[in-house]
C-alpha positions in Angstrom: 25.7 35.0 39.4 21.9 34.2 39.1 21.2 31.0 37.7 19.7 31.1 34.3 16.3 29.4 33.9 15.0 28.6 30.4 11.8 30.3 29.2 9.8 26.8 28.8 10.3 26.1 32.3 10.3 29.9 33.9 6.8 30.4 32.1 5.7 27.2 31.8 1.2 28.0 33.0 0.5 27.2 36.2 -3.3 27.7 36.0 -5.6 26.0 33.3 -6.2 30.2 32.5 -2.3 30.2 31.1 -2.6 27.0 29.0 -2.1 28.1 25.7 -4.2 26.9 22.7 -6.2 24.0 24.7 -9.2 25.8 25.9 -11.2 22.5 25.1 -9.6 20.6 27.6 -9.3 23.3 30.3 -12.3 24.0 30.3 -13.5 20.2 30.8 -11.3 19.5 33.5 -12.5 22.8 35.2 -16.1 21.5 34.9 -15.3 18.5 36.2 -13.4 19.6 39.2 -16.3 22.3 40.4 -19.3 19.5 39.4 -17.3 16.7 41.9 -17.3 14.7 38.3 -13.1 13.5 38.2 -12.4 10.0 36.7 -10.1 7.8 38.6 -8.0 7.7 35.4 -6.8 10.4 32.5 -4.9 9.3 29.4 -3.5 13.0 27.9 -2.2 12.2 24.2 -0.8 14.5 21.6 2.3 16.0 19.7 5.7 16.9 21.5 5.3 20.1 23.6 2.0 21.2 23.4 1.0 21.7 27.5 0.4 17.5 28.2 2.6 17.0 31.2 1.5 21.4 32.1 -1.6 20.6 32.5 -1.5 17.2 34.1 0.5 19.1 37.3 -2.0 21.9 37.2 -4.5 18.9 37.2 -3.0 17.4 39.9 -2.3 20.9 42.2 -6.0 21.7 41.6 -7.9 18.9 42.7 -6.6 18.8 46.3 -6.8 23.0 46.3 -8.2 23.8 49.3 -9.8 26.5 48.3 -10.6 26.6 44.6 -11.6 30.3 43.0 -15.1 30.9 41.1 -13.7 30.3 37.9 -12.0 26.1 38.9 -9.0 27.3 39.2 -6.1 26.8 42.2 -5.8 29.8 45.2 -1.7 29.4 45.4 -2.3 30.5 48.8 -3.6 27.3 51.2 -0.7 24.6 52.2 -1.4 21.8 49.4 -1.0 24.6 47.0 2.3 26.3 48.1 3.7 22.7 48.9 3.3 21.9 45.4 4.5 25.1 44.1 7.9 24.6 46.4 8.3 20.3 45.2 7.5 19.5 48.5 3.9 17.8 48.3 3.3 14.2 49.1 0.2 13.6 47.6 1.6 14.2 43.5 3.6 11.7 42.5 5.2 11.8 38.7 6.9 8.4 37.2 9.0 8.8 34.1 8.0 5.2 32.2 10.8 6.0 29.4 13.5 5.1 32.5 11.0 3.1 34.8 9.2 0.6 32.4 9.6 -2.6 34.4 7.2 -4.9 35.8 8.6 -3.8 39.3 8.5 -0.4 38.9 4.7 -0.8 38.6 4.7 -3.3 40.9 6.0 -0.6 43.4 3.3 1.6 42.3 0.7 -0.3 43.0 2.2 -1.0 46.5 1.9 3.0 47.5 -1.0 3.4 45.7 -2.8 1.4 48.8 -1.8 3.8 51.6 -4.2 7.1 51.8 -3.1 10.7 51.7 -1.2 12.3 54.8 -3.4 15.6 53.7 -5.9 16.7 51.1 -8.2 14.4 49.5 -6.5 12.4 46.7 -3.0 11.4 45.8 -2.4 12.0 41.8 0.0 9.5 40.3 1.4 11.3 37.3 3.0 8.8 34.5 4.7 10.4 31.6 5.5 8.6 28.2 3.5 5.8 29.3 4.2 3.9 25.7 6.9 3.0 26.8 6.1 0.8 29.3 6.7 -3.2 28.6 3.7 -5.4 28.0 4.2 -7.3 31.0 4.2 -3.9 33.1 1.3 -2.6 31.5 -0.9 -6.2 32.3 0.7 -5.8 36.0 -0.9 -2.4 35.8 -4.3 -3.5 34.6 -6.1 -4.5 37.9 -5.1 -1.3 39.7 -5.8 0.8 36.8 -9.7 -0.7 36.9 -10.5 -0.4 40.0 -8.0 2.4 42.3 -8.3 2.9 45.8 -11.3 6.2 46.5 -8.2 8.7 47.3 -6.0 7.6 43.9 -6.1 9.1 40.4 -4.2 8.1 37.6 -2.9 11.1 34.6 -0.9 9.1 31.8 0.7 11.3 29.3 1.9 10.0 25.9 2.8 11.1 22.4 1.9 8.0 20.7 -1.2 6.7 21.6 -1.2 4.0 19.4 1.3 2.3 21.5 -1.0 1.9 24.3 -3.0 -1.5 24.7 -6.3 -1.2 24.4 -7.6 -2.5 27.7 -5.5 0.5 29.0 -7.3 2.8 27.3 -10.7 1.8 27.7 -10.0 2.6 31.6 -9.0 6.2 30.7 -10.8 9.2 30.0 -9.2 10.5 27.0 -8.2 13.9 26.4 -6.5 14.9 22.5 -4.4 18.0 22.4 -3.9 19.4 19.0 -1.0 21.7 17.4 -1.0 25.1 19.0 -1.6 27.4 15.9 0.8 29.8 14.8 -1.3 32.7 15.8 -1.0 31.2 19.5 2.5 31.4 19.6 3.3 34.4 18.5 0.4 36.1 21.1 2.5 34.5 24.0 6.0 34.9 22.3 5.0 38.8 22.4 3.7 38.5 26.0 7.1 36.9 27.0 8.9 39.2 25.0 7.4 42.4 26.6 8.0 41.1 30.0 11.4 40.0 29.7 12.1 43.7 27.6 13.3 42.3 24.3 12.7 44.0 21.6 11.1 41.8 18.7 9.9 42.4 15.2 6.5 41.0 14.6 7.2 39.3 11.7 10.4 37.4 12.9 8.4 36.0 16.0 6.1 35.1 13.0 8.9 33.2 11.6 9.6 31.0 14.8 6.0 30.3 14.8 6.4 28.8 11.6 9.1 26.8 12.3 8.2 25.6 15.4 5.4 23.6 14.1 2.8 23.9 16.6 5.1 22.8 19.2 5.3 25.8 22.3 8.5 24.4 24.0 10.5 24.3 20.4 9.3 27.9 20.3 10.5 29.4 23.3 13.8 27.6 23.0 14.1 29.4 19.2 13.4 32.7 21.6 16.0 31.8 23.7 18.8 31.0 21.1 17.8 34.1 19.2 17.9 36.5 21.8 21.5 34.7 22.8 22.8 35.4 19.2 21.3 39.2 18.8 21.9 40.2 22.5 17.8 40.8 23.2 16.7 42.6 19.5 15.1 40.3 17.1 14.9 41.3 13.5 13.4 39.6 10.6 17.0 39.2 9.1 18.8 38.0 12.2 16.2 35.3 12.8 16.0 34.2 9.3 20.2 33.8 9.7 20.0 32.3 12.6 17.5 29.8 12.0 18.6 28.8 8.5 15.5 29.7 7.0 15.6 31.1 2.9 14.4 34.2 2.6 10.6 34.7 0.6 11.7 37.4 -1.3 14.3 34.9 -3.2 11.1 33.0 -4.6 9.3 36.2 -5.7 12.6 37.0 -7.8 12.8 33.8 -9.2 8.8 33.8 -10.2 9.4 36.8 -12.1 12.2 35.2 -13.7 10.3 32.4 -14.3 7.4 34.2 -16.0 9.7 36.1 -18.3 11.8 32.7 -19.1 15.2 34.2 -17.9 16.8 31.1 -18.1 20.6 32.0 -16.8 18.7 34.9 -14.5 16.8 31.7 -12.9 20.5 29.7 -12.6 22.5 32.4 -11.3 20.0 33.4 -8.7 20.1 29.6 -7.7 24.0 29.7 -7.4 23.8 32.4 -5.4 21.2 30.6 -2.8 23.2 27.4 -3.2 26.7 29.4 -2.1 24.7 31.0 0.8 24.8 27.4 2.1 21.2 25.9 1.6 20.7 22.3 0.4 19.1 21.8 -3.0 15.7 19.4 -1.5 15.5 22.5 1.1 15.4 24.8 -2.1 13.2 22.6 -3.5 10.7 21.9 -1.1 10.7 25.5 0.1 9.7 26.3 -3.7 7.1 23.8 -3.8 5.2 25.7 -0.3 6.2 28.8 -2.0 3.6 27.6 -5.2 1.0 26.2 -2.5 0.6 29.3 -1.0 0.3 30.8 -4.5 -2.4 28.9 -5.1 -4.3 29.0 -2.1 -4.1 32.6 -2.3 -6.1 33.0 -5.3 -9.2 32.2 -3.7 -10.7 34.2 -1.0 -12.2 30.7 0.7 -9.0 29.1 0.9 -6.7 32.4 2.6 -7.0 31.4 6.0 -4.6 28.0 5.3 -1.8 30.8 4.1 0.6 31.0 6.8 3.4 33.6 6.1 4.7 36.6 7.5 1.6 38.9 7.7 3.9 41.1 5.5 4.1 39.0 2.5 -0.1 38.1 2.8 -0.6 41.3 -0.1 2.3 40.1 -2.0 1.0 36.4 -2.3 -2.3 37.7 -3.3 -1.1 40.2 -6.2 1.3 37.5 -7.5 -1.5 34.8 -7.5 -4.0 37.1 -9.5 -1.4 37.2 -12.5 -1.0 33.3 -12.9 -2.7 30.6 -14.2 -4.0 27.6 -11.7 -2.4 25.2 -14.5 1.2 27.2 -14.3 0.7 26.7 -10.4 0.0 22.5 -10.7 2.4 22.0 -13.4 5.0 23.6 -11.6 4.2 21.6 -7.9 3.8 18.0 -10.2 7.8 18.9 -11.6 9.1 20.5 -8.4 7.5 16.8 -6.1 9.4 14.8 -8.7 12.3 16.5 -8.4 12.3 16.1 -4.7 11.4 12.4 -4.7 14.5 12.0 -7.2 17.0 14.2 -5.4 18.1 11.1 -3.2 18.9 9.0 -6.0 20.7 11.6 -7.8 24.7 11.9 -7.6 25.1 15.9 -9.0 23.0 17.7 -6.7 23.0 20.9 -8.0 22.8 19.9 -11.4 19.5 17.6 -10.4 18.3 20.9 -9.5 19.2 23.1 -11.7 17.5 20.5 -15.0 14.1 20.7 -13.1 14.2 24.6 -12.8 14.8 24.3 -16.4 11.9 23.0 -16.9 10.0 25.4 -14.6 11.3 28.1 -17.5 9.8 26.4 -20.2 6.5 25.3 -18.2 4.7 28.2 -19.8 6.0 27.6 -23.2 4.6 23.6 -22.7 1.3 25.1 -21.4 0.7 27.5 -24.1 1.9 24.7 -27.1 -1.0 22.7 -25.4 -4.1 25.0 -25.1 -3.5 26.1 -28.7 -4.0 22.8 -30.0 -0.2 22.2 -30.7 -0.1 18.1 -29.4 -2.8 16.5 -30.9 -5.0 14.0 -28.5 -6.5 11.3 -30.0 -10.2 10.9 -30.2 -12.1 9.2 -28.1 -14.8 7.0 -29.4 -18.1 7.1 -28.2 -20.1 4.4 -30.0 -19.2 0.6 -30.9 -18.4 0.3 -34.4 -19.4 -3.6 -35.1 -17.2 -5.6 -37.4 -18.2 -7.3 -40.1 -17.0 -10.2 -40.5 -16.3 -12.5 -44.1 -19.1 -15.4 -44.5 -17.8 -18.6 -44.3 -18.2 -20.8 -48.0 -19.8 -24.1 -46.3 -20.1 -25.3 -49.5 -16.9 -26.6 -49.7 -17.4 -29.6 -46.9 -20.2 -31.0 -49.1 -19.6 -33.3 -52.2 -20.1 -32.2 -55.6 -23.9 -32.9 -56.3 -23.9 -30.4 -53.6 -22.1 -27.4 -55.5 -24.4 -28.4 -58.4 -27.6 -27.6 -56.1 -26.1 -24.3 -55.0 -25.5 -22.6 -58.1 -29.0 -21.9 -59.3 -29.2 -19.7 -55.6 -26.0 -18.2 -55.9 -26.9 -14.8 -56.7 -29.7 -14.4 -53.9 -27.4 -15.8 -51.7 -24.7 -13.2 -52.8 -27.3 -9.9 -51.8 -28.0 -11.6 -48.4 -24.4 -11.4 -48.0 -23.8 -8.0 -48.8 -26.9 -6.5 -47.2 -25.7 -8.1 -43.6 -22.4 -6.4 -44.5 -24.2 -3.1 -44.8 -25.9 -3.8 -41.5 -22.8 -4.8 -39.5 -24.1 -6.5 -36.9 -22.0 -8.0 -34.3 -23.9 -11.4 -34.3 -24.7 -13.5 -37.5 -27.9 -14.1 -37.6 -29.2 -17.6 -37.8 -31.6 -17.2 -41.1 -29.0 -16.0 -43.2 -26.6 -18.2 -42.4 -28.8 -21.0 -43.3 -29.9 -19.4 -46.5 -26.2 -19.7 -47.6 -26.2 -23.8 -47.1 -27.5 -26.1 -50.2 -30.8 -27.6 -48.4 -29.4 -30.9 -48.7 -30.2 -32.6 -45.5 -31.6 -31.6 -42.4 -29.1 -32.4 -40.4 -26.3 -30.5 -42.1 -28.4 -27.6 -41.7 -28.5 -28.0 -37.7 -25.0 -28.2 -37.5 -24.3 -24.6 -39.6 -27.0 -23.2 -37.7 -25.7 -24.1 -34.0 -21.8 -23.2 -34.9 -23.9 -19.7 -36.6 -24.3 -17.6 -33.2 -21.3 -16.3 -33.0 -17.0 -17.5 -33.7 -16.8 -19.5 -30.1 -18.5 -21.9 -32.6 -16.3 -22.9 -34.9 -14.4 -25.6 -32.7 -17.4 -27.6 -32.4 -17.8 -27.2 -36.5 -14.5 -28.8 -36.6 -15.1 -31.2 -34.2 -18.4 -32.3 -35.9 -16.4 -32.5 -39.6 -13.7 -34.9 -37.6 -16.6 -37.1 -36.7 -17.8 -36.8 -39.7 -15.0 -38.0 -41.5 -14.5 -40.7 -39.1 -18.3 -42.2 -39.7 -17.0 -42.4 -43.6 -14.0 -44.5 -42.7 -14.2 -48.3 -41.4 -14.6 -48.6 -37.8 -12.5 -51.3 -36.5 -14.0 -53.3 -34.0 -11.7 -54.4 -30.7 -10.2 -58.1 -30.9 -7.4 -59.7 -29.4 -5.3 -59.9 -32.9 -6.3 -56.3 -33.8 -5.0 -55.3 -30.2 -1.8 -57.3 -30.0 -0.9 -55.7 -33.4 -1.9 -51.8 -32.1 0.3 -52.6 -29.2 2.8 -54.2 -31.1 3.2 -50.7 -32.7 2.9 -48.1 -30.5 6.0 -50.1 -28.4 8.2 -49.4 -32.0 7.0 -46.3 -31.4 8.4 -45.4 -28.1 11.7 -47.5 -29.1 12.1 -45.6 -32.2 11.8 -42.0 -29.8 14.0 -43.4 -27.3 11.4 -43.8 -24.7 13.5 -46.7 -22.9 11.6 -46.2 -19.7 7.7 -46.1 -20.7 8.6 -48.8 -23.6 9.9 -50.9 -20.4 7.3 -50.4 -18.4 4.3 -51.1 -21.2 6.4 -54.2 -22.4 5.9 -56.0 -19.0 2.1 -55.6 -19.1 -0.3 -58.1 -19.9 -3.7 -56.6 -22.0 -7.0 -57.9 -21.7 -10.5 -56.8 -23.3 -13.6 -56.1 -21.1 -16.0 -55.4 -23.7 -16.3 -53.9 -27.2 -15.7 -50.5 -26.5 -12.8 -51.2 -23.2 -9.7 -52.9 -22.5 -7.7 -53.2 -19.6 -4.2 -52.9 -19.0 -2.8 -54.9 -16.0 0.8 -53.8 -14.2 2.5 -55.7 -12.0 3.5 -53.1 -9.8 2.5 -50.0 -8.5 5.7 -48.1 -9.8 5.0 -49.7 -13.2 1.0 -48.9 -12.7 2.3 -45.2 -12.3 4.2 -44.7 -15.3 1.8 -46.2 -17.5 -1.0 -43.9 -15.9 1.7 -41.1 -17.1 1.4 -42.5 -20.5 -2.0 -42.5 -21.1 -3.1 -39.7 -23.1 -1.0 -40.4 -26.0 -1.6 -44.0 -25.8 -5.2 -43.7 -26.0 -5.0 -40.8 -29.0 -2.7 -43.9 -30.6 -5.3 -46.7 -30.0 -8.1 -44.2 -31.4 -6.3 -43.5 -34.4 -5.6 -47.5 -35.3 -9.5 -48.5 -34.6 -11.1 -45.5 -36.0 -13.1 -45.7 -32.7 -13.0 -42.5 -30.2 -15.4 -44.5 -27.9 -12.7 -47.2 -26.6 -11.5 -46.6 -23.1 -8.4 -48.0 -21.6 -8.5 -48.9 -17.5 -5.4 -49.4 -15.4 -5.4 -51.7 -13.2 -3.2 -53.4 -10.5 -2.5 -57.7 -10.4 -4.2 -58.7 -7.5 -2.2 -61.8 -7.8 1.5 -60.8 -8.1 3.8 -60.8 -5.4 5.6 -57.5 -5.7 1.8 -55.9 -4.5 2.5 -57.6 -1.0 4.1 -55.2 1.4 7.5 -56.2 2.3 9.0 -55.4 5.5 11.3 -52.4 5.0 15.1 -53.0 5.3 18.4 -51.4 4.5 20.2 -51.4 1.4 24.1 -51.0 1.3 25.2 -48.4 -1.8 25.6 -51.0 -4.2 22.5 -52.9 -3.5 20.4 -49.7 -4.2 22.6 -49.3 -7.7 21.7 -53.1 -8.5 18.0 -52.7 -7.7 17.7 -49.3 -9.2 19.2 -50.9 -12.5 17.0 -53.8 -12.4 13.9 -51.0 -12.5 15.3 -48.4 -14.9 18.1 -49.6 -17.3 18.3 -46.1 -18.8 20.9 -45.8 -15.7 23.0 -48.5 -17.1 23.1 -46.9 -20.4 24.0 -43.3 -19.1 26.5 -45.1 -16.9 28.1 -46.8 -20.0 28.1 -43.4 -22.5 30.0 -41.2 -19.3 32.3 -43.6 -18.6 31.4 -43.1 -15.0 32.8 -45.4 -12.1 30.9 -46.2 -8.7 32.1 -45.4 -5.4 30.6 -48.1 -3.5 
């Protein structure tokens, strides 16, 4: 029984003439070959399947051809080319890096790479999936790479180039193959099919094309199950059965359901997919390319990115011309969130079946908004300014004052309502004076600085504070007058149960600097500390008892006490720590005493 060779490998090209759907690359290495213009290194990247590793070995067969055609190509007739044809040439080389990723596997290949060719002119060291080699092996391979011996060249293949370090490939000519198009396939599909006598529809060889994704070797192995399963005839049915793809003619149905808003038409037609054995997402994601290719149909610019069986091309066209590009969005926005919510989803079917629900009554939705049926709001072009209540100044001043105003009153009433009518933004600064009894001048500088705008009005409140503080009696700072404010703001933190800062400020000593300072002296920096904590409200407090926002407190350390001396650091048993830790906060003693708690010391 003859052994059975697979159609990727029994017609895998063996000239650059073969190579399907990479004419840009051919055609360079052909040049290069015939011009005497090779690089000692080739990097060939790209998806899965798509002639890398092909034309790599027709790479390496052609450049020690003895006797290369017209055309660049190999003569399969002189001894370099029938040994490599048979496996048995010593001058090609291939290293699979997926299994041989070491640093002495390259190491090893480096060591070879030193000894020149038996025959022919170059040796060709062939390294495929060369991501995968470690970083070690790669920096191993870095000196060679650079600068090979005059009878070595280097062809690395790889799918992800990205992997690849780039001092690698800066010492590679790089070649990119793209996706073979779906045109491509089916040209050699047909020429395989005709020599191997199977008999194949056009439009299911059009199908594997499709779902081969660019990728020749997944092709030919769809051939090869296909013509397994239908014994060498290949219908558009079979293959569609075979390859668990959903039939086209199911989403034409269920448009023309859609369009008439045959709601159990649409869910019965669904159960009757879903029984056939296809997963709701693939239902839904086959619907969603079935409403792309509606749309790009519509426009004669955008036909060529429809790929579909050459026999539905018409149908997609006719059906496009009766709907509405909004139809056609709306419906791919509902089907994408169906499919990004199908995961999360525990009923399936009836995930499914909601959103083509909602596909019935899209036209109903589309239709209630173009005829006005949700009202949008407005959008506002223009600023409207608001216009803002004037402030009665008036009553800050003291009663000669009101006296003074009232003869004005009723100009100052139409200024008023005449800015209103204006509504400006800002208040301007004339009119806002206007309004103020001219009483003094410096009353009238303060109204007009707080007038430009509301940020103002702090400082306006700030300046009546001050105000009201120049009217009361400003006590000057004196020992007595100090004992007695600190007298009182200690009540004050025993009365809020402040045990620790009324501790702390008890144990300082006070002394005045000048007539607008005093200083407060700690013994300690701990007790310094705390006190710095307590000096905001302490200084509002001392403000408040003088009448004097211009007295300033410093905190200062005694130069003189012993506790600033550093002591020499030594270790405290548990219940010398609880002793000392009493000593500096009683509040521990207390919280001790009201929890009843007992020391394990």
């Amino acid at each position: 029984m003859e052994n059975f060779v697979v159609s990727a490998r029994k017609y895998r090209p063996q000239h650059f003439s073969t190579v399907v759907g990479q004419s840009h690359i051919t055609t360079t290495l052909k040049n290069a070959i015939r011009n005497n213009h090779l690089a000692h290194a080739f990097l060939f990247t790209g998806p899965r399947g798509v002639g890398k590793t092909t034309c790599a070995r027709i790479l390496a067969k052609t450049i020690n051809c003895e006797a290369l055609t017209n055309e660049g190509e190999a003569c399969d007739q002189c001894p370099s080319c029938l040994s490599f044809n048979t496996g048995a040439s010593f001058n090609v080389h291939e290293l699979d890096a997926a299994s041989n990723n070491s640093v002495d596997d390259i190491r090893e290949l480096t060591d070879q790479v030193r000894f020149a060719p038996q025959a022919g002119k170059y040796k060709i060291y062939i390294i495929d999936e060369v991501h995968m080699l470690s970083a070690s092996a790669f920096n191993a391979f870095l000196k060679t790479l650079e600068e090979p011996p005059a009878h070595a060249i280097f062809i690395l293949a790889t799918t992800e180039k990205h992997k690849i370090i780039p001092t690698i490939l800066s010492r590679c000519q790089i070649f990119d193959f793209k996706r073979i198009t779906s045109s491509d396939i089916v040209e050699h599909l047909q020429e395989i099919a005709t020599k191997e006598k199977i008999n194949a529809e056009a439009s299911a060889l059009q199908i594997i094309a499709q779902k081969s994704d660019g990728c020749m070797r997944d092709a030919l192995s769809m051939l090869d199950k296909i013509v397994s399963f239908t014994n060498g005839t290949l219908t558009y049915a079979n293959t569609l059965e075979h390859l668990n793809v959903l039939d086209e003619d199911y989403f034409f149905k269920m448009l023309e359901m859609l369009q008439q808003e045959d709601l159990p038409g649409v869910l019965n037609l669904f159960d009757e997919i879903d029984k056939k054995g296809f997963e709701g997402d693939m239902v839904l994601n086959n619907l969603a390319e079935f409403f792309r290719n509606l749309l790009v149909s519509r426009d004669a610019r955008s036909i060529g990115l429809l790929h579909v069986v050459e026999e539905f091309r018409n149908k997609y066209i006719s059906f496009a011309a009766n709907i509405t590009p909004a139809y056609m969005i709306g419906a791919l926005n509902i089907l994408t969130e169906a499919e990004i919510g199908f995961k999360q989803a525990k009923n399936k079917k009836l995930h499914v079946e909601f959103h083509l629900i909602r596909l019935t009554h899209l036209a109903q939705a589309i239709t209630l908004v173009n005829h006005g049926g949700v009202e949008k709001k407005k959008r506002v072009d223009d600023l409207k300014p608001v216009a803002f209540r004037q402030i009665n100044f008036t009553a800050y001043h003291r009663s000669e004052t009101k006296k003074a105003t009232t003869k004005s009153s009723n100009q100052d009433a139409e200024k008023v309502q005449s800015t209103e009518q204006k509504a400006t933004l800002n208040i301007d600064n004339s009119v806002a004076v206007s309004q103020i009894p001219n009483n003094t001048k410096k009353e009238k500088e303060v109204v007009q600085e707080a007038a430009p705008g509301l940020g103002a009005l702090k400082k306006i409140r700030e300046q009546i504070q001050n105000k009201k503080l120049d009217q009361a009696a400003v006590h000057s700072l004196s020992d007595d007058l100090l004992t007695t404010c600190w007298t009182q703001y200690l009540e004050r933190l025993q009365e809020n149960s402040q045990v620790t800062s009324h501790s702390n400020l008890r144990m300082a000593s006070l002394q005045i600097v000048d007539e607008k300072m005093f200083e407060i002296i700690a013994e300690s920096r701990i007790q310094q500390q705390f006190i710095e904590n307590e000096r905001i409200p302490l200084l509002s407090f001392v403000h408040d008892f003088f009448n004097d926002r211009k007295i300033q407190i410093r905190i200062i350390l005694n130069p003189n006490s012993d506790k600033n001396e550093p002591q020499a650091e030594q270790t405290l048993s548990q219940k010398e720590q609880y002793i000392k830790m009493v000593t500096m906060y009683p509040i521990i003693k207390e919280l001790r005493d009201k929890l009843n708690l007992d020391l394990d010391y």
